[in-house]
C-alpha positions in Angstrom: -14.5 -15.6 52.7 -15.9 -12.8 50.6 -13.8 -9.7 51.2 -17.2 -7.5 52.0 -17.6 -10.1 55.0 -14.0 -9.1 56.1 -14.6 -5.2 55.9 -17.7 -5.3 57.9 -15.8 -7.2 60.7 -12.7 -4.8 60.3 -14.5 -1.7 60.5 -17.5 -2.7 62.5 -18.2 0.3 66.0 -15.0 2.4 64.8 -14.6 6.0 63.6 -15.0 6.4 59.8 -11.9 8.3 57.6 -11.3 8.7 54.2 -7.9 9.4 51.9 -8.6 10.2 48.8 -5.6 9.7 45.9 -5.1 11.2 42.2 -4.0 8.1 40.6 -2.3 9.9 37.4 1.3 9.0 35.1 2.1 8.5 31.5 1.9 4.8 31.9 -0.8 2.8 34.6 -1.6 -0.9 34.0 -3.9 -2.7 36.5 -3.8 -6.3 35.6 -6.9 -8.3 36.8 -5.7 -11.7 34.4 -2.7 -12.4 32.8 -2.3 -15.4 30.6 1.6 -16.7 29.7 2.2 -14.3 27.1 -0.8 -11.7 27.8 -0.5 -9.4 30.0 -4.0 -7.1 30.2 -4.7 -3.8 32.0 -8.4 -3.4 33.8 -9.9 0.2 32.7 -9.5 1.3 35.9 -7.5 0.4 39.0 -8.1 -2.7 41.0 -8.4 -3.2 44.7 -5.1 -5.1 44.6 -3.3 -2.7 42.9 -4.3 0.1 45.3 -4.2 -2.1 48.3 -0.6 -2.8 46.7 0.5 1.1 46.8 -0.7 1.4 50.0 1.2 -1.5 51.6 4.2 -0.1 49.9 4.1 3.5 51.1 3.5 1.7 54.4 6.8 -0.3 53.9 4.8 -3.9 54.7 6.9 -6.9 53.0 5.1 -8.9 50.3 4.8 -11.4 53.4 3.2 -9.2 55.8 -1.1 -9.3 57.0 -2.9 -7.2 55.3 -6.1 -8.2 56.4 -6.6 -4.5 57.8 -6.2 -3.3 54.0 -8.2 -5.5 52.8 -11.1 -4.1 54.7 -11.2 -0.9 53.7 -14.0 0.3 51.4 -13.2 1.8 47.4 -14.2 3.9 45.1 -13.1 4.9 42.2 -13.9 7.5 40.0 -13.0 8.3 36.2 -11.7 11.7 35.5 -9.6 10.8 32.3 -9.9 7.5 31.0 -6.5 7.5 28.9 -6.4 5.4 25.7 -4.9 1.6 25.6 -1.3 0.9 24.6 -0.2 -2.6 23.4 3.5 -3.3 24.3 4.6 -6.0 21.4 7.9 -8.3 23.4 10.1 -10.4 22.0 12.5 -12.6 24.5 15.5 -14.2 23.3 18.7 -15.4 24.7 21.6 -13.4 24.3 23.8 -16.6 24.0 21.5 -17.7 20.7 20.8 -21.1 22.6 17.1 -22.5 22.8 14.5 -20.9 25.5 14.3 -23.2 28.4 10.5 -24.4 29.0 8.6 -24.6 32.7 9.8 -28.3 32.8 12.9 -29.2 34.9 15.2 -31.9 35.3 16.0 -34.0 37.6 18.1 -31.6 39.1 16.0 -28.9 39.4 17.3 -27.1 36.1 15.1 -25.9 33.1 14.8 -28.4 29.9 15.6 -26.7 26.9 12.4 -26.6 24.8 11.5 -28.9 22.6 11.6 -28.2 19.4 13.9 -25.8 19.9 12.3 -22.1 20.3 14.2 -19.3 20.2 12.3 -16.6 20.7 9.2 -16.0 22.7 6.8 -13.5 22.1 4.1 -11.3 25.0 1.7 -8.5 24.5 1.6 -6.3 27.8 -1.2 -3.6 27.9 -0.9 -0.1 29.4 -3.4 2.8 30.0 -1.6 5.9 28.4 -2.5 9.6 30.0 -5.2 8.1 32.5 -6.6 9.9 35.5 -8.1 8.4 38.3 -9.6 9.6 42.0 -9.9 6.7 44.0 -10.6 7.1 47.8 -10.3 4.1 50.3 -12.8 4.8 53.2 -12.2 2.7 57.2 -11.3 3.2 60.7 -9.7 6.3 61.6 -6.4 5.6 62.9 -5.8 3.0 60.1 -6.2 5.6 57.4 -4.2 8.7 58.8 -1.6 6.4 59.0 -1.8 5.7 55.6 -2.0 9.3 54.6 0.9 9.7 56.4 2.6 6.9 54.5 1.5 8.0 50.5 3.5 11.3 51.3 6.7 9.6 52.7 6.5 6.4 51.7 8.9 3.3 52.7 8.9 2.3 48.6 8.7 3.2 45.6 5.1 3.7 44.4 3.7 2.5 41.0 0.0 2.8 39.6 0.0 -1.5 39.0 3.5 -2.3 37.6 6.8 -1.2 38.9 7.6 0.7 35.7 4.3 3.0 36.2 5.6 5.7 38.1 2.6 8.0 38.9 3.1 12.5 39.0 2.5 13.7 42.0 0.5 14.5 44.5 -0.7 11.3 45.2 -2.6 12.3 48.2 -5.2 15.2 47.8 -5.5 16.8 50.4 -5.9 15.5 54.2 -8.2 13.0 55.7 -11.8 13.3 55.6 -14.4 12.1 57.9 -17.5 12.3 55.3 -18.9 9.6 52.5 -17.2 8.2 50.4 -19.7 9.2 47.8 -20.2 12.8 48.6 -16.6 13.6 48.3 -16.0 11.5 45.1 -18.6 13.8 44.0 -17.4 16.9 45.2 -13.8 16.9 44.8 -13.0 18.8 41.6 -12.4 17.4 38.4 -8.9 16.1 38.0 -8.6 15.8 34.0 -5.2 17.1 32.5 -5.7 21.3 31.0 -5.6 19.6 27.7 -8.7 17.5 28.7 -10.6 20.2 30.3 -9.8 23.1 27.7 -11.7 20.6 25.0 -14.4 19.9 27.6 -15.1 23.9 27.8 -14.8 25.2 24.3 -17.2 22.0 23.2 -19.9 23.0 26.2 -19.4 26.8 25.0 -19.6 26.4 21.2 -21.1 22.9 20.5 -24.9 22.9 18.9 -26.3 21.7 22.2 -24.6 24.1 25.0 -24.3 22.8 28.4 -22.3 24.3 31.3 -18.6 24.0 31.5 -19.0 24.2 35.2 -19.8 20.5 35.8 -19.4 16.9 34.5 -20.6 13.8 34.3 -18.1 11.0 35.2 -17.9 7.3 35.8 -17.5 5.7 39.3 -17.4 2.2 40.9 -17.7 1.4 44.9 -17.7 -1.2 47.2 -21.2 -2.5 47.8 -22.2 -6.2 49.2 -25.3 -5.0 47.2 -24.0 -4.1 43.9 -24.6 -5.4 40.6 -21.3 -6.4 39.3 -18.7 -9.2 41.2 -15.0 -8.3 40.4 -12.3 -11.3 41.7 -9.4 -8.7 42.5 -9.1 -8.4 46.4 -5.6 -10.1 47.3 -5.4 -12.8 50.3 -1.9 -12.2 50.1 1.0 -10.8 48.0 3.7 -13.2 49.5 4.6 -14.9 45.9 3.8 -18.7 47.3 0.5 -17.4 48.3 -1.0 -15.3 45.8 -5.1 -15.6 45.5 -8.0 -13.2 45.1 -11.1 -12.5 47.1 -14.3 -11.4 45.2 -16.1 -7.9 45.9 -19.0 -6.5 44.8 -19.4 -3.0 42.7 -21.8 -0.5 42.2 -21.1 1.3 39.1 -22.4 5.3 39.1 -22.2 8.7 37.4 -21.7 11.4 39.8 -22.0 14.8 38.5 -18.5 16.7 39.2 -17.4 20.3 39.5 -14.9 20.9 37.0 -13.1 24.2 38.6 -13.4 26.0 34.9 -14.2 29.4 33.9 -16.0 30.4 30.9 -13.5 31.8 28.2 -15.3 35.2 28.7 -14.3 35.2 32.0 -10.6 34.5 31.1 -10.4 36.8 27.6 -8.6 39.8 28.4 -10.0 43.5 28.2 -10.3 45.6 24.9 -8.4 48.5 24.7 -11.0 51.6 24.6 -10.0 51.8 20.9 -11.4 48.4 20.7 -8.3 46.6 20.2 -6.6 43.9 22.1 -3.9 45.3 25.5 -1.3 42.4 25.5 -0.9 44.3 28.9 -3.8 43.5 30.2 -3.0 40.4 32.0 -0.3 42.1 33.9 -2.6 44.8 35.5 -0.9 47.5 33.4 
């Protein structure tokens, strides 16, 4: 069943609430395929892997319904996009004997391969210095609860693998009962000072000036009427049951307010000789 099927039956005649999360660490890696020794990141988180973080601030097992979480509606928004890291593995045995192979025996233990290998080689990709909003809109009671949850949660959270441990806040702010889309475009621009002091010195100096007060960003939501099909909503994360729903995504600009001042608004006062009070700044 297509997973926009299930959120229409989960949230159909209840009251509407939304949690928006800053989705931000030096390390985030949503995998949407992995092939033996490939392991690849998405550009920008999954469903499963926030439905993941979710279930784990909520304490659910790997074997418990999450058919409730499922339902709920996405979006996701691009504030810093990060740059791609490739993670080069080797694996070995630390006795130097040969790598065993999927195969087993007869008793149930792992062949040795054949020709001997002894060392294995994967490639796992990470987003470095990414920043995401993502806000997961459905029924009221189900998402205070899980609000509740993202700021004392059961597990540890990670932003797609269990090494990703994201900065806080997590959460911003407290529930909110309007659209998804008006508050992925209003919530102010969550790009690290780095980020945001390049953004304002090129919209103050560059040949074509433009305001430094707002930006345009990438975002994706849940639509049964968008133009795009992703294959990333989970059935299940019990290991013996793994398998993925399809959605489908609306991809968007929304234009952003970034929370900057001009750099005149920030340069402190001349002295009334003209030169510069290192004072200033202190009210003195």
């Amino acid at each position: 069943m297509p997973a926009d099927h299930i959120r229409a039956r989960a949230t159909a005649g209840e009251d509407q609430a939304v949690l928006v999360l800053r989705l931000a660490a030096p390390l985030q890696s949503w995998g949407d395929r992995s092939a033996f020794n490939r392991r690849d990141t998405s550009p920008r988180p999954t469903k499963s892997g926030v439905i993941g973080l979710l279930a784990a601030a909520a304490g659910r097992s790997r074997e418990s319904d999450i058919t409730d979480l499922v339902g709920l509606r996405l979006g996701v928004r691009v504030d810093q996009p990060g740059t791609l890291l490739r993670d080069y593995h080797t694996v070995s045995d630390y006795r130097s004997r040969p790598l065993p192979q999927a195969g087993v025996n007869a008793k149930g233990v792992q062949k040795p391969t054949s020709p001997a290998k002894d060392t294995h080689v994967t490639h796992r990709y990470y987003l470095q210095d990414a920043v995401f909003v993502a806000a997961v809109q459905g029924p009221a009671d189900l998402v205070t609860t899980l609000a509740e949850a993202i700021r004392r949660p059961a597990f540890p959270l990670a932003l797609g693998r269990r090494s990703c441990v994201p900065t806080q806040p997590i959460a911003l702010g407290a529930v909110r009962d309007t659209s998804l889309e008006d508050i992925l475009a209003e919530e102010p621009w969550q790009a690290g000072d780095t980020v945001k002091n390049a953004y304002r010195r090129r919209a103050e100096r560059g040949p074509e000036p433009f305001s430094p007060h707002r930006i345009d960003l990438a975002a994706t939501f849940d639509d049964p009427a968008g133009e795009d099909m992703l294959q990333d909503v989970p059935r299940s994360f019990a290991p013996r049951q793994r398998g993925f729903l399809t959605r489908r995504i609306r991809h968007t600009w929304l234009n952003v307010p970034t929370g900057l001042r001009s750099s005149a608004a920030t340069t402190p006062p001349a002295t009334a000789a003209g030169g510069h009070d290192p004072f200033a700044l202190l009210g003195w």
